[in-house]
C-alpha beads as a LAMMPS data file, in Angstrom:
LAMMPS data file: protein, C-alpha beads

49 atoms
48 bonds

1 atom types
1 bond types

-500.0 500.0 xlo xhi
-500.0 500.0 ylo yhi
-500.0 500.0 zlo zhi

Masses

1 110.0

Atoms # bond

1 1 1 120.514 317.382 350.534
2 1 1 118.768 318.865 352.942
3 1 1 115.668 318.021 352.022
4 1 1 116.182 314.587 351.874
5 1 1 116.464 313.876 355.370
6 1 1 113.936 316.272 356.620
7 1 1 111.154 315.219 354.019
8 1 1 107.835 314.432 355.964
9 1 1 106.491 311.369 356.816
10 1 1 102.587 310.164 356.234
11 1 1 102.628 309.171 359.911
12 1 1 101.603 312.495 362.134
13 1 1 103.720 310.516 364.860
14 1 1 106.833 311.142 362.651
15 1 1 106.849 314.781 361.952
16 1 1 107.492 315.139 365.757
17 1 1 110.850 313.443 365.084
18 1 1 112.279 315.956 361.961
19 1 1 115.505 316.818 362.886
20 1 1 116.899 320.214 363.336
21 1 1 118.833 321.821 360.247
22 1 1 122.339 322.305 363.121
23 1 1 122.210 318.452 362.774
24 1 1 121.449 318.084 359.268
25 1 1 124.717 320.145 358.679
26 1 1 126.583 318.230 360.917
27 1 1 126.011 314.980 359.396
28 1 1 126.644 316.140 355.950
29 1 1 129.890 318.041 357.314
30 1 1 131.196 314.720 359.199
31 1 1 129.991 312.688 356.093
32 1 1 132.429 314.732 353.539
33 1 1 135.094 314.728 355.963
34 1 1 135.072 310.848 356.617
35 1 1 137.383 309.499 354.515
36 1 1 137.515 305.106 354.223
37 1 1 140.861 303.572 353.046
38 1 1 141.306 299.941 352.545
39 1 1 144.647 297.622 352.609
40 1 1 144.169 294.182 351.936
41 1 1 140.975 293.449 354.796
42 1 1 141.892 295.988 357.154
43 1 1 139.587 299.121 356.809
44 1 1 140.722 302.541 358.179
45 1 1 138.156 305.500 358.788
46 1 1 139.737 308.487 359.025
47 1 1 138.272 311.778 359.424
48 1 1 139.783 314.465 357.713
49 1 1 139.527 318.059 359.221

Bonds

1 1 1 2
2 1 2 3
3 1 3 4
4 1 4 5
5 1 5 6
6 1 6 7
7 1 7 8
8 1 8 9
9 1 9 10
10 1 10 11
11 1 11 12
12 1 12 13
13 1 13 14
14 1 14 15
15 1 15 16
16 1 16 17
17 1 17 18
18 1 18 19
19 1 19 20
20 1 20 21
21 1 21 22
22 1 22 23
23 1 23 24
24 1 24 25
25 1 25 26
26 1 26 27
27 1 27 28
28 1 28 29
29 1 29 30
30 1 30 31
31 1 31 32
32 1 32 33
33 1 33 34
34 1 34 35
35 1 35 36
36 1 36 37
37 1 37 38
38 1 38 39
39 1 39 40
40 1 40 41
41 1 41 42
42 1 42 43
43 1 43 44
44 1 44 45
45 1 45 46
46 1 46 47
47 1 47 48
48 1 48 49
């Protein structure tokens, strides 16, 4: 996973912009603890520590 969102770009302005591995991990850390639930049209995000 964490090469997908620190893959390089073709654009040499890009590479300046990889992001660090710390916030790599974060994302994927927040993104497994985010948790979605729906009733009826009401959706509640709930994070899940």
């Amino acid at each position: 996973m964490n090469e997908l969102y620190s893959e390089s770009s073709p654009d040499k302005k890009a590479t300046m912009y990889n992001p660090k591995d710390e916030t790599i991990s974060f994302l994927i850390a927040y993104s497994k603890a985010l948790s979605i639930t729906s009733y009826k049209s009401i959706h509640f995000e709930t994070i899940m520590n």
